[in-house]
N, C-alpha and C positions, 0 to 999 in steps of 0.2 A: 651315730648310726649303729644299731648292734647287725649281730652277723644276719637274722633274717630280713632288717630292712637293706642291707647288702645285697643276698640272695633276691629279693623283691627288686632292688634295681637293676642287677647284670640282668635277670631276665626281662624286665621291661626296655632296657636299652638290646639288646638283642631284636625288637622290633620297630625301635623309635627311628625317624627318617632322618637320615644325613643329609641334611641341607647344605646349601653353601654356606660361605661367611656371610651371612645375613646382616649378625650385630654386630658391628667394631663401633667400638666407643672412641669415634673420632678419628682423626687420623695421627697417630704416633710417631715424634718425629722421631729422627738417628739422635742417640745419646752421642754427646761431646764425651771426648778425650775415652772415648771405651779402649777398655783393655781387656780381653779375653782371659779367663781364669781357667779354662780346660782346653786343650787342642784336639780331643775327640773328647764325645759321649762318657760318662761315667755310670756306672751301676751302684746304686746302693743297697746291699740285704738290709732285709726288716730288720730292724733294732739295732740296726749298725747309722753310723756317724762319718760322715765326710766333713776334713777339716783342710782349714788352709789358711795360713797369712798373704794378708790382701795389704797391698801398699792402695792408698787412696790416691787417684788422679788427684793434680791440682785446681783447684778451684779458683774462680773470679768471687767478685763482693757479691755478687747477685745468685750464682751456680748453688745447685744443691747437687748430693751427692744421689746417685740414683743404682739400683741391682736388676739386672733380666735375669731370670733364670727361665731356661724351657725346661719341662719335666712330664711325666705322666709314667703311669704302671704301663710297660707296653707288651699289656694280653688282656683277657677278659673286654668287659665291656661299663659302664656304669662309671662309679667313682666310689673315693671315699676321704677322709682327711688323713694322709697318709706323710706329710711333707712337713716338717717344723724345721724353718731357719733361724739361725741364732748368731747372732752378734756378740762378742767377745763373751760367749756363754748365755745370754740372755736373749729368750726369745723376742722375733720377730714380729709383733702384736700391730694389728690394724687400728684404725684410729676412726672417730665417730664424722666428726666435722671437716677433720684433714687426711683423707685413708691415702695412708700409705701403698696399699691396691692402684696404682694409675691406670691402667688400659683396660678395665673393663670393672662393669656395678658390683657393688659388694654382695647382690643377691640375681642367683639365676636360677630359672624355672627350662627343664631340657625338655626342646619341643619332642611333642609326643608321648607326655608321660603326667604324671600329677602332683611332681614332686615341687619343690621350693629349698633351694640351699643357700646359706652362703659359703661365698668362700675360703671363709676364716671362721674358725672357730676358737672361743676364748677360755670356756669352762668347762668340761666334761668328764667322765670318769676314765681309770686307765690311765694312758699316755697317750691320751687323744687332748688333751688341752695344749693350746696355744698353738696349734695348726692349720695348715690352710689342706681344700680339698684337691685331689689330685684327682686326672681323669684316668680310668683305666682305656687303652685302644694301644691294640697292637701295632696300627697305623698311626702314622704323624699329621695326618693330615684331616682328620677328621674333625666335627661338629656339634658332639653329641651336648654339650651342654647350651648349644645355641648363641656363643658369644662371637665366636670364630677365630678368638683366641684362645681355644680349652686350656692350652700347653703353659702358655706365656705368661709371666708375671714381671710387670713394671712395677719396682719399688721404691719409694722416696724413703733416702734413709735420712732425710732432714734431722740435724738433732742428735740423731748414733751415733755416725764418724765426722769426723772434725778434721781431717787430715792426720797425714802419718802411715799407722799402718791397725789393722784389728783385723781379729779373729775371726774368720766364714766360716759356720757350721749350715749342714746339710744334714738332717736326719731323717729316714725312715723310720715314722714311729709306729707301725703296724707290724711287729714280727710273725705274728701268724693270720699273714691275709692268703698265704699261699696255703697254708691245711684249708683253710676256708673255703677256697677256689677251689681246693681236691686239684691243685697241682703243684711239682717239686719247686719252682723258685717265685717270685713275684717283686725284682729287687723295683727301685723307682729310676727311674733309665732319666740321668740329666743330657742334657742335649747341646744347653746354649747356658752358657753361663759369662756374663761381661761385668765390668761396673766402670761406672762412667761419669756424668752429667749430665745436667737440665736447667736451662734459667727458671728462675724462682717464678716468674711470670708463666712459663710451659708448665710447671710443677702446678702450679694455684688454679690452672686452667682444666688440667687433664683432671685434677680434683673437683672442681665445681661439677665438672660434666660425670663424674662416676656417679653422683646424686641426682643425677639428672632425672625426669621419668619416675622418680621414688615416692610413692606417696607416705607423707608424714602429715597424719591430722594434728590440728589442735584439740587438745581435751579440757574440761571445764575444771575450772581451780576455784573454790569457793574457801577464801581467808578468813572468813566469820564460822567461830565453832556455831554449834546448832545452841536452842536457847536451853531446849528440856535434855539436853546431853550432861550425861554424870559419869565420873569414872576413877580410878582408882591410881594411886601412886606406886610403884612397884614395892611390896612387900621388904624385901630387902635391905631399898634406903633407909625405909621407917628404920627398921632394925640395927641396920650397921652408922644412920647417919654421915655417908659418905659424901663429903661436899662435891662438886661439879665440876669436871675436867674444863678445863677449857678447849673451847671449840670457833673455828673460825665460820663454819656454816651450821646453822640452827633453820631448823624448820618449824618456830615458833611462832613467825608471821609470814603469812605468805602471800602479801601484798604483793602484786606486782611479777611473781613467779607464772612460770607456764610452764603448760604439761603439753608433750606432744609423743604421739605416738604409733607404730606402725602397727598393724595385724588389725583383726576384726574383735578381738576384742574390746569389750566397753572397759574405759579407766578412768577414774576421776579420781581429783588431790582437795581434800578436805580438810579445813584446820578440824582439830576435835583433843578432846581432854578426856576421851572415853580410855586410855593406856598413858599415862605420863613417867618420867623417870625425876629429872629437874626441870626441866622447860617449864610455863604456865600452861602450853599447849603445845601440838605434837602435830604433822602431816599425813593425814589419816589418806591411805593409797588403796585405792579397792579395783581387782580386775575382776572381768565377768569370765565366764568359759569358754573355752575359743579352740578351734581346730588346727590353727596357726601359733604361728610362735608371737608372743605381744615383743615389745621391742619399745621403750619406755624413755623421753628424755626430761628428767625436768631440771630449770633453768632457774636462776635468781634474776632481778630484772636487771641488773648490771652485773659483770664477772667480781667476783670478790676475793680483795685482795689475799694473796698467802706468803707476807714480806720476808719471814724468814726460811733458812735454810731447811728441808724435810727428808725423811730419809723412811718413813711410814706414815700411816693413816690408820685412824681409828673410827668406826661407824657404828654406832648404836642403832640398833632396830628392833620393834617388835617386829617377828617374822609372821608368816601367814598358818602353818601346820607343821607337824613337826614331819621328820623326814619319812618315817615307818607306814605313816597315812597312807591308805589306798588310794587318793583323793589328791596325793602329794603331787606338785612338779615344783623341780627347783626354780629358784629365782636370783640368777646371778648379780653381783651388784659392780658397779664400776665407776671410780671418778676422773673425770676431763679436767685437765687442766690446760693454760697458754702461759707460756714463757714469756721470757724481758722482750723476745727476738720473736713472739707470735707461730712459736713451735709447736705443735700439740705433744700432749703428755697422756696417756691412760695411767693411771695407778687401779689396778686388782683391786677390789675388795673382800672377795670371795661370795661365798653360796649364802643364799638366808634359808635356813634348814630345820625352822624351831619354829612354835607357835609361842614362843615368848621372847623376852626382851634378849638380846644377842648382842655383843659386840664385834663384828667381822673386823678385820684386820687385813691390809698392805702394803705391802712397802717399795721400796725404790732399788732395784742394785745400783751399785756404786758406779758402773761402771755408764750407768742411763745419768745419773747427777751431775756427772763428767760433761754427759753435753747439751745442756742445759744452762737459762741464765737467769738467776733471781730477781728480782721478785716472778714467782709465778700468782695467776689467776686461777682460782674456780670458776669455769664455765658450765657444768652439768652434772648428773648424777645419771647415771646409764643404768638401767633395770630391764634385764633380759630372762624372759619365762616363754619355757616351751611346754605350750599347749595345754592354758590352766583349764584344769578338771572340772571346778567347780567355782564358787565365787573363793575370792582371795581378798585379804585385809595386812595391810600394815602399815606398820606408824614409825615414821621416820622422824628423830631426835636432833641427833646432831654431828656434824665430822670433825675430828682433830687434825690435821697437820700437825707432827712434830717431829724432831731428831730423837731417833732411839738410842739408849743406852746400849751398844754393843758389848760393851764389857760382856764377859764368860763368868757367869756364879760358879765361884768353888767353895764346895764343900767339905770339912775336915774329915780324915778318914781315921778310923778307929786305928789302934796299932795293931791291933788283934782281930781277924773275924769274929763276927758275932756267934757262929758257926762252926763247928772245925768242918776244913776244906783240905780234900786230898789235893795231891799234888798230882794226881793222874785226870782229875777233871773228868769229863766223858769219855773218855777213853774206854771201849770195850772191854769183856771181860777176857785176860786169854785163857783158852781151853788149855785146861788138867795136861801138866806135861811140857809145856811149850818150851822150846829152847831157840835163840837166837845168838845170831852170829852178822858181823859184817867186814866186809873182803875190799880191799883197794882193787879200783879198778885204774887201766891207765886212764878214762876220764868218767869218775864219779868214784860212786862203791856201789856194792852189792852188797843184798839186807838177808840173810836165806833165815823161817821160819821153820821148823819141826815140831809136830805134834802128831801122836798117833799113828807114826807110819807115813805123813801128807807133808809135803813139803809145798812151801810158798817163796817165791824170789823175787823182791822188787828189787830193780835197778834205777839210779839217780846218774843225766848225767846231764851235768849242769852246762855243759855248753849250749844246749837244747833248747834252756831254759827252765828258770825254779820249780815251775811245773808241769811244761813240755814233757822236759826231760824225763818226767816219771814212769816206767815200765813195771810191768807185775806178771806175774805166770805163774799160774797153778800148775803142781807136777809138770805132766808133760802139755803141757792145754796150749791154746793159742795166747798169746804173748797180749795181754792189753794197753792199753794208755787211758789210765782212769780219770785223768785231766787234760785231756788232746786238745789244745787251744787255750788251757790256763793260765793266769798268771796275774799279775799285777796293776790294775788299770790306774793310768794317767787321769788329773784331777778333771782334764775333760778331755774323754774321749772313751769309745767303747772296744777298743783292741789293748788286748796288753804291751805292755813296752816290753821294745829289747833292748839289752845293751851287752857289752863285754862283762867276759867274767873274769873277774881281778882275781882271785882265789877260790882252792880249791881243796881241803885239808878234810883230813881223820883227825879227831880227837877223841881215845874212847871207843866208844861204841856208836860215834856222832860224825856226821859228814857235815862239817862247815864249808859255806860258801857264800862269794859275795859277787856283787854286781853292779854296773855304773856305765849309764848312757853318755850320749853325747851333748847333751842338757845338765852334766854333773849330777844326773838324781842317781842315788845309791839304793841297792836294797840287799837283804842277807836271805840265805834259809837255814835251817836247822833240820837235819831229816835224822831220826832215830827209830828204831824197830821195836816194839811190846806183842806181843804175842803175834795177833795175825796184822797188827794196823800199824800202818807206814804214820810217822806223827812227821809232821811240817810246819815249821815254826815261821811263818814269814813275818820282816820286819822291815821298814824302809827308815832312811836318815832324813827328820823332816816329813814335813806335813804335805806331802807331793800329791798324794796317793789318793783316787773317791774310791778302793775296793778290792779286792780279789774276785776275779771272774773265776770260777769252777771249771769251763770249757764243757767236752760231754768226755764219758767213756767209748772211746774205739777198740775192738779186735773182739767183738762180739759176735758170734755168726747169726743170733736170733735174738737181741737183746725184747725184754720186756721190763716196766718198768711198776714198781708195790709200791703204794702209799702205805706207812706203815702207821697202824691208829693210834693218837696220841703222840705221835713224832712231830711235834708244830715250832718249827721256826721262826714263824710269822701267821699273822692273821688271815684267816678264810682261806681260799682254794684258788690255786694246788699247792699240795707241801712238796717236802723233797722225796723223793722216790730210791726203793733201794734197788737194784738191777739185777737181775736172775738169766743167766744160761749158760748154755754151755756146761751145765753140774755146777756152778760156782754162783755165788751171791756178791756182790759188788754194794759198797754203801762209801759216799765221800760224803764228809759232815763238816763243818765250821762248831768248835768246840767253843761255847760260849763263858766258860771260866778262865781260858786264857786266850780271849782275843779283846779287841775295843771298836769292835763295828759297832755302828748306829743302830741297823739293822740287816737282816736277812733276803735278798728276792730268791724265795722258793721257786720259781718259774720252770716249767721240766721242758723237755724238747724232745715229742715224739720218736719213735725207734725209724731209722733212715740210713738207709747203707751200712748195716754194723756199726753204729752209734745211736748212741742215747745220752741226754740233758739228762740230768740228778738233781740238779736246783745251780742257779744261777750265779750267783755274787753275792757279797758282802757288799755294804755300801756305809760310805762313810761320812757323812752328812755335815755341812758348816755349822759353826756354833754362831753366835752371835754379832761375833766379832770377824766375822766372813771365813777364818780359817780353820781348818780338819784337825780331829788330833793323828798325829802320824800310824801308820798305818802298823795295827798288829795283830793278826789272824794268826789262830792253829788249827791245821785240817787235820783233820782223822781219815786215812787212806784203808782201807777194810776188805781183805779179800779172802773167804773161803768155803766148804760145801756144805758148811751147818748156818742155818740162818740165823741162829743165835751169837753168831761170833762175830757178827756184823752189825749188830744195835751197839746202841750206846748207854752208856750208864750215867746217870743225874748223880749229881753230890749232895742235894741236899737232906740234910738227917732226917730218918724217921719221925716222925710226931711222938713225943710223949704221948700219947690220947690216942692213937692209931689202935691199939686193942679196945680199949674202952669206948673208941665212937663206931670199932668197925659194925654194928650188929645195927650204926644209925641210919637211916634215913635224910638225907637233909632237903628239905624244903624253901626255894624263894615263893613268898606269896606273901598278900598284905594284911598287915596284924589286923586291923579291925574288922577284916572280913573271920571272926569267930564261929559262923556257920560252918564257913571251911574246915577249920581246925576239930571243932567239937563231928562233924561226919568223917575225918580220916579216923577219929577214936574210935567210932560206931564202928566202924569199917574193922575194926582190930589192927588198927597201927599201932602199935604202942611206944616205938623208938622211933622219932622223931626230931630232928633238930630245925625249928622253925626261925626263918628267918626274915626279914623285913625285904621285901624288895621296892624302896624308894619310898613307899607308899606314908610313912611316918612325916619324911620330910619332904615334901612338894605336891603340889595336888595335879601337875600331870606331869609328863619326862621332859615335855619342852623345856618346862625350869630348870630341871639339870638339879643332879643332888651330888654332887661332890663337896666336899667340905661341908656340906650341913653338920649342925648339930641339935639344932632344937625342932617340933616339930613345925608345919607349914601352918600359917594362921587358922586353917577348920579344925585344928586337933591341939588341945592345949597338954602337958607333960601330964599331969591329973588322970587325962581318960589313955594313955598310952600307958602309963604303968599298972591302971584296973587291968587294961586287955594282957597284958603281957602278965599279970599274975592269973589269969583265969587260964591263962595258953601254959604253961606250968600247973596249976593243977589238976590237967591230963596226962600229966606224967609225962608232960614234952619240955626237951631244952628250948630253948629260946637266945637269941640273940638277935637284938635290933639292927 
């Protein structure tokens, strides 16, 4: 739901009638053996995580393990999916045949309005996947969705926990539903939290009936390709000759298979040879355009066995449009599985996002394999499209089950950069004059800058915290904290850790210090002074670490926050912002030549009581083999009243060519379009550096031109090099 179908439901639920409990889905009994996990109410801010070790009650032969939570945003009106639970880090994902949802349908319609939700949601953009929706009502007692359970959620965690003990995660994954609302907090207020049990027999019941009332048609499945049907082998195999993975489920015959499917869309499963990769033929999938969301099962006529051990899945597909189409909606994909022990399993397979052939990919945590019992069964293939546009087609191949090579690729590293690389990295430039000094404090030091007459003073004092602790003051100005909430974050969790600080030394010009919780995780900092920017070296012992959080800057009296053009951390919008007031410029930066994050979250945090967000965290991502490389971040701390002392400066060398192309032009556009080229000359362009874009190798984007090198079958090497010597005889560079 984006923010104006939001705005579209608080104002409709503002008018919708609060009935009674009308709908309860049966009547729920008392969970055995509950044990309460909160003794009041908890609040959770947006983007923040509630964690806790949960001992499992003990179990009988028959008992599954069951979770209540109460929840709901308590102001506004409406909903939205705001709540992801996660079990020993992995989320909480509802199930197709066996939903883990017990006391109430997977899909609700709020009387008095013309909406249609469910309550779980599996794919979407942001940090909105793998969540369920929450209602907003400032009251606990309300209706608004029409189940009479809005708040409550019965979960079977059949499968998860096994006994012993695992990790309970709570998250609020909406951090700005409150700017949205145009009010200061909007945390998600838990209420009732227990976990307990269910005979398997209460568990299979309260499941039957959540499906209860749901209409699921059958759709028409025709196993015979058509007669006069012709069609094509994908280009590539010809080429590369790559023989055929093996595949446990093939959509080569489809004897016997059925399609069933919810929404008003029209769908039908067609054998057809119109898109082949290896198969003889393929399961040609066509939806019509529909106002609803389509909601897609199809089934082989027995579950098919998957005897060995998996750890991913592999899905070939031609996809339906490529993603950029006006005409586009996604089409999530998903596989059902059953266990030794009749468990259900979803395995991800992701989005189909291309109008050509695709291999989606999912896999298993380890921590879901755990409870789990081999052989598992393929029972379905789950296809979920919200609101197709127009007619949709694709051709389903075939799935792999297998164990993935976790192994980590290492790569040799030259001894020498390829490059010379400063040893200052990004690091600022300091202004003509600067002189530094740094002073023992009885807990830290103090760094004082000179330049010009201006003096600058950050203080470190590590009891604080590595970057609590961090203080700055221009002249006589108000005293800031450029990282007030910063630090360290835990491999899961979104607060920094604290621990004791074991050490506390000068070396130098260098304030060392060290750190170490009650979990034995260590970490160090390094703080040293260069002209106006405080440098901080963090590092931890071991691969503990997903990040450095930034925190915001506090002691601003009118903080405002510049995107500075060209300053890109990460992809798309927003980047990080550099902070202006008070006469002083503010920039905290992660220095990418001496740190080993994954990546960057730019994410800024509007100005609010004398603070403001600059960009978020580092993050530091699993490899292969499930674990982090240990955490090594350098922040650039930057404070003073010329706004040039506050960027940062790239390492990488000038271009040779940098004189000699400056006067060019460079153009992406596609070489055979030569009408192009010959009217920019009329035009009096005459420097020019023309360049292919894709158009050589593939004949639309859905193929994807990476690694190409020859062109796409319409264009043989022959008429690519006529064009590209005619695009040269205008006196333009060229490069394919």
């Amino acid at each position: 739901m984006d923010r104006m179908t939001l705005v579209r439901v608080l104002i409709v639920s503002a008018f919708a009638i609060i009935t009674a409990a009308a709908v309860v889905l049966g009547q729920v009994p008392e969970i055995a053996n509950a044990a309460a996990l909160v003794t009041e109410p908890i609040e959770i801010e947006g983007g923040d995580t509630w964690r806790q070790q949960v001992s499992v009650p003990p179990l009988g032969a028959d008992d599954v393990s069951v979770l209540w939570v109460r929840a709901r945003i308590p102001m506004g009106g409406g909903g939205n999916f705001c709540m992801r639970i996660t079990i020993d880090g992995a989320p909480l994902q509802d199930n197709w045949f066996k939903p883990r949802l017990l006391n109430k349908p997977p899909f609700f319609d709020p009387p008095g309005t013309d909406y249609h939700f469910a309550w779980y949601r599996d794919i979407s953009w942001g940090n909105f996947s793998h969540t369920w929706f929450t209602v907003f009502s400032p009251k606990p007692d309300t209706n608004w969705a029409g189940t009479g359970q809005d708040f409550d959620y019965l979960f079977s965690l059949d499968g998860l926990v096994q006994g012993g003990s695992f990790e309970l995660g709570i998250e609020h994954t909406f951090p700005g539903l409150a700017a949205a609302l145009n009010i200061d907090r909007a945390p998600l207020l838990v209420e009732r939290l227990e976990i307990g049990s269910l005979p398997r027999s209460e568990v299979e019941r309260l499941q039957a009936a959540a499906w209860g009332g749901i209409e699921i048609a059958d759709r028409p499945v025709n196993p015979v390709v058509p007669e006069s049907e012709t069609g094509e082998v994908a280009y590539e195999l010809e080429w590369s000759g790559k023989p055929e993975p093996p595949a446990q489920v093939t959509f080569d015959d489809l004897s016997g298979w059925t399609c069933r499917a919810m929404g008003s869309s029209t769908v039908t499963l067609q054998a057809s040879v119109a898109q082949r990769l290896w198969r003889p033929s393929v399961g040609k999938l066509t939806l019509s355009p529909a106002e609803d969301t389509s909601r897609i099962i199809i089934s082989p006529p027995s579950p098919i066995s998957i005897a060995d051990g998996f750890d991913a899945a592999n899905f070939w597909v031609h996809g339906h449009l490529h993603f950029m189409s006006p005409d586009y909606s996604p089409i999530s994909a998903r596989a059902v599985l059953e266990d030794a022990e009749g468990r259900e399993l979803v395995v991800n397979l992701g989005e189909i996002r291309m109008g050509y052939w695709m291999l989606l990919h999912g896999s298993l945590p380890q921590t879901f394999r755990e409870g789990f019992t081999w052989p598992m069964a393929f029972k379905a293939l789950l296809l979920d499209c919200t609101k197709p546009k127009t007619d949709y087609t694709c051709y389903l191949e075939s799935i792999c089950f297998y164990e993935r090579n976790r192994q980590p690729i290492s790569f040799p590293r030259p001894d020498d950069a390829v490059f010379p690389v400063r040893a200052t990295g990004m690091l600022p430039t300091a202004p003509d004059g600067a002189e530094t000094r740094v002073e023992a404090l009885a807990d830290g030091a103090r760094f004082v800058s000179r330049a010009g007459g201006r003096r600058l003073v950050y203080e470190v004092s590590p009891t604080d915290g590595c970057l609590q602790g961090v203080s700055a003051r221009w002249a006589q100005g108000r005293v800031l904290r450029p990282c007030d909430g910063g630090g360290i974050l835990p491999e899961s969790g979104s607060q920094p850790v604290s621990g004791e600080l074991r050490s506390a030394r000068i070396e130098g010009d260098h304030l060392l210090a060290e750190w170490q919780n009650a979990a034995g995780q260590r970490w160090s900092a390094d703080y040293s002074l260069t002209g106006r920017t405080l440098v901080v070296d963090l590092q931890t012992e071991g691969n503990w670490s997903a990040g450095t959080a930034f925190g915001e800057l506090a002691g601003l009296s009118d903080p405002r926050g510049i995107e500075v053009p060209y300053l890109m951390l990460n992809y798309g919008k927003p980047q990080a912002w550099t902070a202006v007031g008070d006469g002083v410029f503010v920039s905290v930066l992660p220095d990418v030549y001496f740190s080993d994050y994954s990546s960057v979250s730019p994410e800024t945090t509007p100005p609010h009581d004398g603070r403001i967000g600059l960009l978020q965290r580092t993050n530091y991502v699993q490899l292969t083999d499930g674990n982090r490389n240990p955490l090594r971040d350098r922040l650039l701390i930057t404070v003073s009243d010329e706004f040039a002392d506050v960027l940062p400066n790239h390492d990488n060398p000038p271009s040779p060519n940098r004189e000699r192309l400056a006067p060019y032009m460079f153009v992406m556009d596609r070489t055979m379009n030569l009408t192009r080229w010959e009217t920019f000359k009329r035009y009096g362009l005459d420097h020019i550096i023309a360049n292919d874009f894709a158009g050589i190798f593939v004949r639309t984007y859905s193929e994807g031109f990476g690694s190409r090198w020859r062109p796409h079958p319409g264009l043989t090497i022959e008429q690519v090099q006529a064009a590209r010597e005619k695009i040269k005889s205008l006196g333009f560079l060229y490069g394919g």
